[in-house]
Short mmCIF file of the C-alpha atoms (twelve columns), coordinates in Angstrom:
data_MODEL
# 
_entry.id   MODEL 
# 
loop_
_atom_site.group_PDB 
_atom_site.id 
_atom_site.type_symbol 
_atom_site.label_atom_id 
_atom_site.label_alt_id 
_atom_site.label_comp_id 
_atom_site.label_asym_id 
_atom_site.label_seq_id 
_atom_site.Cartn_x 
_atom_site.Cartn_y 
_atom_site.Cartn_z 
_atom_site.pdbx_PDB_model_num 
ATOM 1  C CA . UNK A 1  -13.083 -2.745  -14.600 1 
ATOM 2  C CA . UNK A 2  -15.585 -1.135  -12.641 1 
ATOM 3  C CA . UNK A 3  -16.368 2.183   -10.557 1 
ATOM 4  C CA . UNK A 4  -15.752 2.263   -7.334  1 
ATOM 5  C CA . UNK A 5  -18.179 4.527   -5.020  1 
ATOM 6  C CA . UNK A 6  -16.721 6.003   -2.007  1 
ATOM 7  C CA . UNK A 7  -16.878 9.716   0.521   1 
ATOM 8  C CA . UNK A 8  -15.623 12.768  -0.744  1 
ATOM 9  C CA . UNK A 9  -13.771 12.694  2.374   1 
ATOM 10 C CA . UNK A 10 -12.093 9.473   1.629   1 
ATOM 11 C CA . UNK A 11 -11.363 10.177  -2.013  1 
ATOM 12 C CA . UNK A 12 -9.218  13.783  -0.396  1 
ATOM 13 C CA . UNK A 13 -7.264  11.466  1.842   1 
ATOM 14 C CA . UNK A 14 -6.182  9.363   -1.318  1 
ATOM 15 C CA . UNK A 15 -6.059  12.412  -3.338  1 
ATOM 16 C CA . UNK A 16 -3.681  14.407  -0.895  1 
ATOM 17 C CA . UNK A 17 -1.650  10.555  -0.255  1 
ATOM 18 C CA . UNK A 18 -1.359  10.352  -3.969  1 
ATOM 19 C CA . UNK A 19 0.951   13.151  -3.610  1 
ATOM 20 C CA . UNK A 20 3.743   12.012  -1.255  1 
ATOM 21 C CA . UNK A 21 3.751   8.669   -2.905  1 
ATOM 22 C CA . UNK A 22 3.980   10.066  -6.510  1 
ATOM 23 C CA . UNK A 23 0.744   7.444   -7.555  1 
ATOM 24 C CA . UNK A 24 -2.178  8.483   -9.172  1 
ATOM 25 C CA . UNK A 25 -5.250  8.719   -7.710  1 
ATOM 26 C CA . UNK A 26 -6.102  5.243   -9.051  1 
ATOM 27 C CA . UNK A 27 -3.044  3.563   -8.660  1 
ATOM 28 C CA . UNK A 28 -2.915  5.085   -4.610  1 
ATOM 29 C CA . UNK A 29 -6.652  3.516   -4.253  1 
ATOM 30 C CA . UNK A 30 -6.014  0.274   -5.683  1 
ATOM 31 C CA . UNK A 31 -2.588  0.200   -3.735  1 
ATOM 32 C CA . UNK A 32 -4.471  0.539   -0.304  1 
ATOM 33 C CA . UNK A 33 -7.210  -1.811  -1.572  1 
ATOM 34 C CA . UNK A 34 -4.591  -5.121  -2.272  1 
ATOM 35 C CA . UNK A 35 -2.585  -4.070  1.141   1 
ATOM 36 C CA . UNK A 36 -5.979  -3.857  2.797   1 
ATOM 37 C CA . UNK A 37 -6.974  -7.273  1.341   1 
ATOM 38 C CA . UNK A 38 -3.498  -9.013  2.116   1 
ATOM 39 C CA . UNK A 39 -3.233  -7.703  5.450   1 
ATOM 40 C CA . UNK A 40 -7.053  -9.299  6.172   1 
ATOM 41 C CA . UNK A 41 -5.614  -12.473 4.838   1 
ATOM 42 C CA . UNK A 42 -2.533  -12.347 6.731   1 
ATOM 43 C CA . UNK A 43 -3.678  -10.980 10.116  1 
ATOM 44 C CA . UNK A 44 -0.615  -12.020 12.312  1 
ATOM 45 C CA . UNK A 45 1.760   -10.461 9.863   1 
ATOM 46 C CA . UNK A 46 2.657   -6.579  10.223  1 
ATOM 47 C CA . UNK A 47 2.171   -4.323  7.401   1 
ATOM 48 C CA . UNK A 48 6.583   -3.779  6.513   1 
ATOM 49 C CA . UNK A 49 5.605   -7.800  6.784   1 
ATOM 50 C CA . UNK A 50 3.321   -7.570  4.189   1 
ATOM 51 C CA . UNK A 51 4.815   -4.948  2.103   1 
ATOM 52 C CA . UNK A 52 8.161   -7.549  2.394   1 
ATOM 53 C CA . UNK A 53 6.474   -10.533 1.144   1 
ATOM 54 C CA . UNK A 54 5.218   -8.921  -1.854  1 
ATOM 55 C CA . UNK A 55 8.740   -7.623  -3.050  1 
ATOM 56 C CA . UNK A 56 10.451  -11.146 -2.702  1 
ATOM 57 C CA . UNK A 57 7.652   -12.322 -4.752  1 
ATOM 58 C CA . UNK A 58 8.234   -9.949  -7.158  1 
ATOM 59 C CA . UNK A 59 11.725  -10.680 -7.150  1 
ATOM 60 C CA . UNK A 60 12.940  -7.096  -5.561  1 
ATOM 61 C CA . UNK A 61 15.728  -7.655  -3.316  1 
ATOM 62 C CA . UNK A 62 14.531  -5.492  -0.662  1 
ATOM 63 C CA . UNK A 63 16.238  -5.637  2.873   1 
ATOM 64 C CA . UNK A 64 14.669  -2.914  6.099   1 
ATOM 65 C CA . UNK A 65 17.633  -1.025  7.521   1 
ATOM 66 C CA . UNK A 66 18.751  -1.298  10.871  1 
ATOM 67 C CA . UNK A 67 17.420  1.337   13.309  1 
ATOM 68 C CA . UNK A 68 19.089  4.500   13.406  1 
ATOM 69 C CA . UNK A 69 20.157  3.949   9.325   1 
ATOM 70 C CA . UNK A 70 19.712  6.259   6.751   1 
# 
């Protein structure tokens, strides 16, 4: 494990993210660090693509709702 530098202005976006999402600050960082890093290895994908992928690997049974759903 190792120490990551980055802006004070960066660290306030993940700080005030960290919020709505209910993360930590570590866990919002590292979140947007593996979606960064899939997304560069899947660049024809979308991110809900992405995001998808992951939860059938993980075995959630995750479906998007159809627009206008709640």
């Amino acid at each position: 494990m190792g120490i990551v530098n980055i802006d004070d202005d960066l660290h306030s976006q993940i700080r005030r993210a960290s919020a709505v999402t209910c993360r930590s600050i570590n866990a919002q960082a590292a979140f947007w660090i593996k979606v960064g890093m899939l997304c560069e290895m899947s660049p024809t994908l979308t991110f809900q693509e992405v995001l998808m992928r992951e939860l059938h690997a993980a075995g959630v049974e995750a479906r998007p709702l159809a627009p206008g759903a709640a």
